[in-house]
C-alpha positions as CSV (number, residue, x, y, z in Angstrom):
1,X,21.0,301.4,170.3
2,X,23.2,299.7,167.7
3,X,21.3,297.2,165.9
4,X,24.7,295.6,164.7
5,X,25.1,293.6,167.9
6,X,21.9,290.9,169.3
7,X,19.3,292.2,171.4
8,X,20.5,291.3,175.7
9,X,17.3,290.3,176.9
10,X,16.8,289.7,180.4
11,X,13.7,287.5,181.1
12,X,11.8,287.8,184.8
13,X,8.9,285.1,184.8
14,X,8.5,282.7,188.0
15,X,7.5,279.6,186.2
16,X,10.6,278.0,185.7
17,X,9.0,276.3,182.8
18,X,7.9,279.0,181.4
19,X,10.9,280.6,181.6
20,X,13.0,278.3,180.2
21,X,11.3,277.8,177.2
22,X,11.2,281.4,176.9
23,X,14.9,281.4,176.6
24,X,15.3,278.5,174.5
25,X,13.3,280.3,172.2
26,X,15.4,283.4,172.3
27,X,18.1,282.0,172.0
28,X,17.7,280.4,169.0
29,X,17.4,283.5,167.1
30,X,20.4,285.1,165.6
31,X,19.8,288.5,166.8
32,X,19.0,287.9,170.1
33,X,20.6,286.6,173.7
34,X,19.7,286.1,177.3
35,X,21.7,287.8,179.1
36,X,20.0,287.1,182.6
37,X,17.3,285.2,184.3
38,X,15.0,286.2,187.3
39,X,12.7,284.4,189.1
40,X,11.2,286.7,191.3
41,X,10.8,290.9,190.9
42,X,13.6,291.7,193.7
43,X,16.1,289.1,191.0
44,X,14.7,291.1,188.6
45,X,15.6,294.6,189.3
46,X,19.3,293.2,190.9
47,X,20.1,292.0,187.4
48,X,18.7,294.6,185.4
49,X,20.9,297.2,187.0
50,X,24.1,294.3,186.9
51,X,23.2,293.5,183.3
52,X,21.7,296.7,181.9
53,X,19.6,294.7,179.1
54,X,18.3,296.3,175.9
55,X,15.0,294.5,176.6
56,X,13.4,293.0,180.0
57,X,10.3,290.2,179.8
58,X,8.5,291.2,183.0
59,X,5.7,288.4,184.2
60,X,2.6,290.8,186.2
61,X,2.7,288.6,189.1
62,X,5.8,288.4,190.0
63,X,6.5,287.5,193.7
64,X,8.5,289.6,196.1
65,X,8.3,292.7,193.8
66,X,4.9,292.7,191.4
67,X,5.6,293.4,187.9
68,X,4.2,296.7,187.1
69,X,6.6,298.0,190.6
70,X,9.5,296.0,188.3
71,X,9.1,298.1,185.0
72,X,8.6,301.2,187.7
73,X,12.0,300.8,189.1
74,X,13.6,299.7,185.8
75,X,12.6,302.6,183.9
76,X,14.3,304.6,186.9
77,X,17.6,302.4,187.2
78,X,18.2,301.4,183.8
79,X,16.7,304.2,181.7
80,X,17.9,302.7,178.4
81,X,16.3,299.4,179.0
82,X,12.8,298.7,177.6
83,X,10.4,296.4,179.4
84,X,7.6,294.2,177.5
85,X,5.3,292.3,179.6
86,X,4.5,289.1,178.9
87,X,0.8,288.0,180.8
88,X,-2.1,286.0,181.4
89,X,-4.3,289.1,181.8
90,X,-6.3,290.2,178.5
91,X,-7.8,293.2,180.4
92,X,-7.8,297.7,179.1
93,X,-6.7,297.9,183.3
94,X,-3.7,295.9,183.4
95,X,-2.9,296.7,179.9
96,X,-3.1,300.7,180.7
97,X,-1.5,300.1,183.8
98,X,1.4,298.8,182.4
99,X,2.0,301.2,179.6
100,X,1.3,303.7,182.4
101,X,4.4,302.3,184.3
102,X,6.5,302.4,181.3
103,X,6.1,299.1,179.6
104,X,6.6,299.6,175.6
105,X,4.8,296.7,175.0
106,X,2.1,294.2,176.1
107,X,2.1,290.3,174.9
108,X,0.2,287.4,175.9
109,X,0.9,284.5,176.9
110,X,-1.4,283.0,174.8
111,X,0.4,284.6,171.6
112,X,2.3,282.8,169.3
113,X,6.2,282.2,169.4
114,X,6.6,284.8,166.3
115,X,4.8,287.5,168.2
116,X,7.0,287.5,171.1
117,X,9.9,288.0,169.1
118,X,7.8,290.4,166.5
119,X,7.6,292.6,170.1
120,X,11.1,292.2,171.5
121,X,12.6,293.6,168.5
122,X,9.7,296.7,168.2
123,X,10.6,297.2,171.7
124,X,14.4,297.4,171.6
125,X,13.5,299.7,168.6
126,X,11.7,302.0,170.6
127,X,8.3,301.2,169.6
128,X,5.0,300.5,171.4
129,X,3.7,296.7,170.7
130,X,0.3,295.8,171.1
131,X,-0.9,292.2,170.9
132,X,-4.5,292.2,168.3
133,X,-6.4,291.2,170.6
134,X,-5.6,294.9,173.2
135,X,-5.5,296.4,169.5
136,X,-9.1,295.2,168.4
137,X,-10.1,296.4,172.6
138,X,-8.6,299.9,171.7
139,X,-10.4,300.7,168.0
140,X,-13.9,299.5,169.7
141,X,-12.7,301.9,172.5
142,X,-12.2,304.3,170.3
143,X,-15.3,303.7,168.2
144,X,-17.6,303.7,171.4
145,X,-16.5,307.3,172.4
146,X,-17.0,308.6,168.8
147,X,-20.9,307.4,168.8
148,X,-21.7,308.9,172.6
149,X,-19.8,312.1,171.7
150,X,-16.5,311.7,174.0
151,X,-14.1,311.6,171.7
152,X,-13.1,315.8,171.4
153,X,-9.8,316.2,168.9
154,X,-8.5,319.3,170.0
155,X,-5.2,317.8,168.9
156,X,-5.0,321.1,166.6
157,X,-5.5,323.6,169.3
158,X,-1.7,322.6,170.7
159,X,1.5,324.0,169.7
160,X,4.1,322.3,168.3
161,X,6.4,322.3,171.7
162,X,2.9,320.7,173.6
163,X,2.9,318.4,170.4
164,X,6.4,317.0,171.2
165,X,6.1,317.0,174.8
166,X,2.5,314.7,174.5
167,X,4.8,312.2,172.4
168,X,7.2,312.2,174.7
169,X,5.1,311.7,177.9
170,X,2.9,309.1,176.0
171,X,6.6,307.0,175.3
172,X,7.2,307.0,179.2
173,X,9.7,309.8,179.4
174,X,9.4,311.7,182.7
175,X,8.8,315.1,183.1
176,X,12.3,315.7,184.3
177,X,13.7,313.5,181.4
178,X,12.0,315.1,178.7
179,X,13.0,318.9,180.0
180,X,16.8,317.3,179.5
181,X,15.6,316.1,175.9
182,X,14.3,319.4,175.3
183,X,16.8,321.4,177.2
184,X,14.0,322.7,179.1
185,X,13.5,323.7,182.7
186,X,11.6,321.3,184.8
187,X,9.0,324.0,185.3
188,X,8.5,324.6,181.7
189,X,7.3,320.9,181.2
190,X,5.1,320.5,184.1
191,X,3.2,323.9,182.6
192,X,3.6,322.7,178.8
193,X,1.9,319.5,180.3
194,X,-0.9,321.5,181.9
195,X,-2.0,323.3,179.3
196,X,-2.1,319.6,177.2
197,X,-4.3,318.1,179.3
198,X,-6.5,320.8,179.1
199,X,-6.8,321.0,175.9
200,X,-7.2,317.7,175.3
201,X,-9.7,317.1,178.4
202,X,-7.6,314.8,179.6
203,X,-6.9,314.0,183.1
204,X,-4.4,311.0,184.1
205,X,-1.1,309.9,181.8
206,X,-3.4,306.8,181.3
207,X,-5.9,308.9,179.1
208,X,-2.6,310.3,177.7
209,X,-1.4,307.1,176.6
210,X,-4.8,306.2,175.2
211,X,-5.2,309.6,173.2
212,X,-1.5,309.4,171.8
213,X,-2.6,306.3,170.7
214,X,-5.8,306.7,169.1
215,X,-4.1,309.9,167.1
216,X,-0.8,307.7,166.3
217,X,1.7,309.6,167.8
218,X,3.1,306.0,168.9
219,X,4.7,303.7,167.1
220,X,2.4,300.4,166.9
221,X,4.2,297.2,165.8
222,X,0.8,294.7,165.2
């Protein structure tokens, strides 16, 4: 992306107040723009694919089509764009959800101004951005599974191909998208993937996400 030109952020959240102060905000930053407004997730996804923004501000419960089925079809429409969502729930099940969808970030509502922007720009920059408060969640998370004997690092035991494919798959790539990254066969992935998860005694993308994580192999921006 060409960070010469302002971030086009598209911005789906159902409270019109909300959303308008959202935009107000955005666009009084000098690197930024709206480029688009959607009320609902159907509005959404029509003018993400019209617009093709850098970054989209998905609200969960958005009507029509929910939020995490918005950053879904996004992520398959507009590969480029990044979703953030922006949410009332402070919960490891919506938060993993999301990231499990493809978000590359996860904000608050109850955040302040600056962090908003702080995780449009990690977004459009390719990073994952966590608010503290999921960040604090995570380390205790992490801290929990090192005292009852969960946490296994067998992040050695993987070759440097399974090492780039685990980044990859923890960033939201699909398994067809990182074999054209790779200029792999589709095959190749799905067995380099196998053999990961083994290793690592892990069993859903979400535990993926979590691990990758925990061993820093994603860019946090908190």
């Amino acid at each position: 992306m060409n960070d010469a030109r302002r971030i086009r952020i598209l911005v789906a959240e159902d409270h019109g107040i909300v959303r308008e102060g959202i935009c107000l905000l955005i666009e009084a930053q000098s690197d930024m723009e709206v480029v688009g407004e959607a009320s609902n997730g159907q509005e959404a996804l029509d003018k993400a694919r019209e617009t093709q923004p850098d970054v989209i501000l998905v609200d969960l419960g958005m009507p029509i089509i929910g939020g995490l089925d918005v950053i879904r079809l996004v992520k398959k429409h507009c590969p480029e764009t990044r979703a953030l969502v922006l949410t009332i729930h402070n919960s490891d099940d919506y938060f993993f959800r999301a990231l499990n969808a493809g978000a590359s970030g996860y904000v608050l509502k109850g955040a302040a101004s600056v962090d908003l922007l702080q995780a449009i720009r990690a977004a459009y920059r390719g990073e994952i951005y966590l608010h503290p408060t999921v960040g604090t969640k995570l380390v205790a998370d992490y801290l929990r599974r090192v005292r009852t004997g969960e946490e296994q690092d067998s992040y050695d035991a993987l070759t440097e191909r399974e090492r780039e494919v685990l980044r990859l798959m923890a960033e939201g790539y699909t398994n067809q998208e990182i074999a054209s990254m790779l200029t792999l066969s589709h095959s190749t992935i799905q067995t380099h993937r196998a053999h990961l998860m083994e290793k690592l005694n892990l069993r859903t993308r979400t535990d993926l996400i979590k691990y990758a994580i925990r061993k820093k192999l994603i860019d946090l921006d908190s």
